[in-house]
N, C-alpha and C positions, 0 to 999 in steps of 0.2 A: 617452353610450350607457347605455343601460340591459338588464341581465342580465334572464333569463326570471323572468319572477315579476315585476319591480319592474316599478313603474310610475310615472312623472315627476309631479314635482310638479303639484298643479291649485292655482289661482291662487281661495285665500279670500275675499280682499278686492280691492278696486279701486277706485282711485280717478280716474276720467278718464282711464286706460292711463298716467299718470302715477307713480302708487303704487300695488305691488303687492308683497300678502304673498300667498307661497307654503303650501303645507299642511305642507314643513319646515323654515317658519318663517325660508324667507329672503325677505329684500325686495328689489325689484327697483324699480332708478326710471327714469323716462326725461327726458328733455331737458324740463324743466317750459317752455320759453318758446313753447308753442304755447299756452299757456293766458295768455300776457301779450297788453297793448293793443300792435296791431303798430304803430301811429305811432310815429314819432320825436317827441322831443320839443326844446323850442328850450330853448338856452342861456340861462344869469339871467348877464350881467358883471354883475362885481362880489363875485360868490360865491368864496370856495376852500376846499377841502376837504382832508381828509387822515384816514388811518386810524389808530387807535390800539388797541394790544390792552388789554382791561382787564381778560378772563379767561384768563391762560398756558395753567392747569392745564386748561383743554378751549379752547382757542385761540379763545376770542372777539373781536371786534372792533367797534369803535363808529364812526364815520364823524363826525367835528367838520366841523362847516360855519361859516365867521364870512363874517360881512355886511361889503362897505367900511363903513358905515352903523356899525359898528363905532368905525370911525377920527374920527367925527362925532358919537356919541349917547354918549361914553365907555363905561359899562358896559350889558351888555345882559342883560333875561332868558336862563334858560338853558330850551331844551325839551328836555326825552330821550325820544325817538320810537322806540316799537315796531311796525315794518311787520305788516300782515295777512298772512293765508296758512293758517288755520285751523290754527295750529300746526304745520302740516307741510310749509310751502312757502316760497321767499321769502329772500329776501340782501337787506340793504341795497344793493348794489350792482344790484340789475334798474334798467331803465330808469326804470320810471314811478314806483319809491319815489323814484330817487335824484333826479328832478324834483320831484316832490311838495316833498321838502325843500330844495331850492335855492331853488323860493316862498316855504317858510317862515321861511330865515334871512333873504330878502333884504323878506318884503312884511311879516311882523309887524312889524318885523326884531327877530332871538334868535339867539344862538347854540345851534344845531342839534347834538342828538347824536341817531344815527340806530344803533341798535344793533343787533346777530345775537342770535340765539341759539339754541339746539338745537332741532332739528324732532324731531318723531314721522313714522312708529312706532320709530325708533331709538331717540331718548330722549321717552318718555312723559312727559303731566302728573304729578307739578308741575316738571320741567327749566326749563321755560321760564319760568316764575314765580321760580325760583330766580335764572333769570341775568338776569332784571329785577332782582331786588334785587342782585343784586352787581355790576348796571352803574352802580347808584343807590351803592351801597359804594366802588366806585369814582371816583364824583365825588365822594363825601363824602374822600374821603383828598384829592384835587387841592385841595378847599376850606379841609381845613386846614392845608396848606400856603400857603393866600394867595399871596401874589407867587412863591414859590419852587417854585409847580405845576409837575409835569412838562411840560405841554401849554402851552408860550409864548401859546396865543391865548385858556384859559381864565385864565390869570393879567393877560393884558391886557384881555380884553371881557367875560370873564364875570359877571353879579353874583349870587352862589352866595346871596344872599337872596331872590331871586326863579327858584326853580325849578319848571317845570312837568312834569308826567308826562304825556306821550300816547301814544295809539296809536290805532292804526283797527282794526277785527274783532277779532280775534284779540290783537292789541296793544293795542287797548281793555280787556278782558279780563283779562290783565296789570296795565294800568295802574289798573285796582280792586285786583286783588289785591295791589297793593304798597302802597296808600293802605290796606287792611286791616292791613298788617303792620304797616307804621307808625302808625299810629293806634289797631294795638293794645301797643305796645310790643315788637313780636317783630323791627323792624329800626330802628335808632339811625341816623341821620344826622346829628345835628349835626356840623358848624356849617351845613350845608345847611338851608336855610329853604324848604321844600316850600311853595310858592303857589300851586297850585291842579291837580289833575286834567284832564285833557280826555279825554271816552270817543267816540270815532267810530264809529259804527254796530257797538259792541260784540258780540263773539259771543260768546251766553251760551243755554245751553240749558234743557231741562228733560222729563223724560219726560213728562208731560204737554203736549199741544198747546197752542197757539195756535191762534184759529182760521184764521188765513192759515196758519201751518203745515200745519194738517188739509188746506185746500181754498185750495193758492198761487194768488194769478192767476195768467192763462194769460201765458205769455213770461218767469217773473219769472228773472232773471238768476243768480239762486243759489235754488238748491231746497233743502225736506226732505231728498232725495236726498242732496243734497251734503253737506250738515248731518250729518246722521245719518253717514255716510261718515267725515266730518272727526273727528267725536266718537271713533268706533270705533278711529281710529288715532291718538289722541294723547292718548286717557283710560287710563289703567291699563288691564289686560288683566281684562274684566270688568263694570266699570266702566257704570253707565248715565247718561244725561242728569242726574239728580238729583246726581252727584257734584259735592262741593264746589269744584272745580275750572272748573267750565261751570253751576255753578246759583248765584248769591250766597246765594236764600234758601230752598235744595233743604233736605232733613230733617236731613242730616248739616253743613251749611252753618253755620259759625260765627255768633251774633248778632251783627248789627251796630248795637245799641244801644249799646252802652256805648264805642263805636270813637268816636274822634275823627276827625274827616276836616276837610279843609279846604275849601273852595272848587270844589266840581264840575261842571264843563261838559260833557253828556249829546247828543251829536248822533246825532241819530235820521232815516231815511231813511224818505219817506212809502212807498215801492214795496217796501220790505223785507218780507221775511218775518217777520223777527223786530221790527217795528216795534211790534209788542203787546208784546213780550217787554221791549224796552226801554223803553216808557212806564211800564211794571209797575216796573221800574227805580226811575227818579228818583222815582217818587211814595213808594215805600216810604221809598226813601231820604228823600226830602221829608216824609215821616211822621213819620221818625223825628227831625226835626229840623235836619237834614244842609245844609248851606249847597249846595242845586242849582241852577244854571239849563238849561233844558231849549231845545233848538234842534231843531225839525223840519225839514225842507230837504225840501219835497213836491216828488215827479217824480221821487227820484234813488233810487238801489238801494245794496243793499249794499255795501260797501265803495267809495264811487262817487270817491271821493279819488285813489284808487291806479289806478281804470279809469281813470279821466279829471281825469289833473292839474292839466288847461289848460281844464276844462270849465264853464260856467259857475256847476256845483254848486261844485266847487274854491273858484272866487272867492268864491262865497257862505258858503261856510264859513271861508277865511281873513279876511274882514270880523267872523266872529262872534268867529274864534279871537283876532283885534287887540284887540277890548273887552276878552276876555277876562283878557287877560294882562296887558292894560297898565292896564285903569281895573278891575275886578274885586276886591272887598276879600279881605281877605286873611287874613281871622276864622280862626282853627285852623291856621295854619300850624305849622311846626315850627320 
């Protein structure tokens, strides 16, 4: 109830009646799984999983997946997978990530870490970049432990030489930004041997448009709209598209000359919005000398991984992501 005079909060931001800040400055969320693909999705045997905290001090959690394929191929690459969700959405645990990754331990086959980390606008960029690196911090400690890893199934399958970082959108995104750290010297991992990046229809912005941005086709699955929405709640308070955070090579954007990177696989969505955004991407990075290979997948949309696990973009990208990790050199790794 509100006293004569006051007047109830009005609703600043919105995002899909899903995310809502108030004018004081409370947040309000709703039941996010009307905005998930309502299929079920079918079980991978052979798969098991189990959860692991690898941040106490904000109680994060990563999700290990090992392949039987395991018990067969002895040591297997390791992937550490960050879900989309434009920074503000999203558990390992939804239906269509926790499938996504059941393909990918069992069809690269890898052992799969599938990791959380803090959403906006609770906790604003760079939160989420931070508990990338300190999930990547946390496989560097199991690694050098060797056999006497906490995690019985990385000490039996893992081969902590061959580590790959991914993510799709948002965890795309991420997965640069931790290949920045490390490649600038700002995060140590040995004895972990980073082997190569995977960026899945990266979300990365810029206040300056794209022209699809300006004028999206008509139907296109994730809008400017959205975009712009996502940015607002998970960039600093202020904060525009050019921020370092959502721009690699915005004005305030670290150079990425003198970085070491390793091995980078760039998958780009021909229906996307931001599909200029990321071609601008790999080329710079390819400018600069940067070991890229670049994967279009025409007809699919943003984030089309996480929509459609079982889809046959899905298959088309796990075919690219197999070269990738198993035949793919391995120049600048760590």
């Amino acid at each position: 109830m509100f006293g004569d005079g006051d007047t109830a909060p009005r609703v600043v931001e919105d995002y899909r009646g899903v995310i809502q800040i108030l004018s004081d400055g409370t947040i309000v969320r709703s039941d996010p799984a009307v905005l998930r693909p309502p299929e079920r999705f079918p079980d991978v045997p052979g798969v098991k999983w189990e959860d692991v905290v690898y941040d106490a001090a904000h109680g994060l959690k990563l999700r290990v997946y090992r392949s039987a394929a395991a018990g067969d191929a002895g040591k297997l690459p390791v992937l550490v997978y960050f879900h989309s969700g434009g920074f503000c959405l999203g558990t390992f645990e939804q239906p269509n990530f926790h499938s996504g990754c059941l393909r990918l331990a069992s069809e690269l086959p890898a052992v799969v870490l599938s990791a959380d980390y803090r959403l906006g606008p609770e906790h604003r960029l760079p939160a989420a970049i931070d508990d990338a690196a300190a999930a990547l911090s946390w496989l560097r400690g199991q690694a050098a432990l060797g056999a006497g890893a906490h995690h019985p199934w990385l000490a039996e399958s893992a081969d902590f030489t061959k580590v790959f970082v991914a993510g799709e959108s948002s965890g795309a995104n991420m997965s640069h930004h931790v290949a920045v750290r490390r490649g600038s010297g700002q995060l140590a991992l040995h004895p972990l041997r980073v082997a190569g990046h995977v960026l899945l229809t990266p979300f990365f912005g810029g206040a300056e448009r794209t022209a699809a941005e300006a004028e999206p086709p008509a139907g296109a699955l994730f809008t400017p709209e959205m975009s712009d929405a996502l940015w607002r709640l998970s960039l600093p308070a202020g904060a525009t598209r050019d921020h370092p955070a959502a721009s690699p090579f915005g004005p305030d954007s670290p150079c990425l000359e003198p970085v070491a990177f390793p091995p980078v696989l760039v998958v780009s969505a021909g229906c996307d919005i931001l599909h200029e955004r990321v071609l601008r991407y790999a080329a710079r990075l390819e400018g600069m000398g940067k070991p890229v290979e670049l994967a279009v997948l025409e007809g699919q949309e943003h984030a089309f991984f996480s929509r459609q696990p079982w889809g046959e973009g899905a298959s088309e990208l796990i075919r690219v992501m197999k070269s990738f990790v198993h035949n793919g050199d391995c120049a600048g790794c760590n």
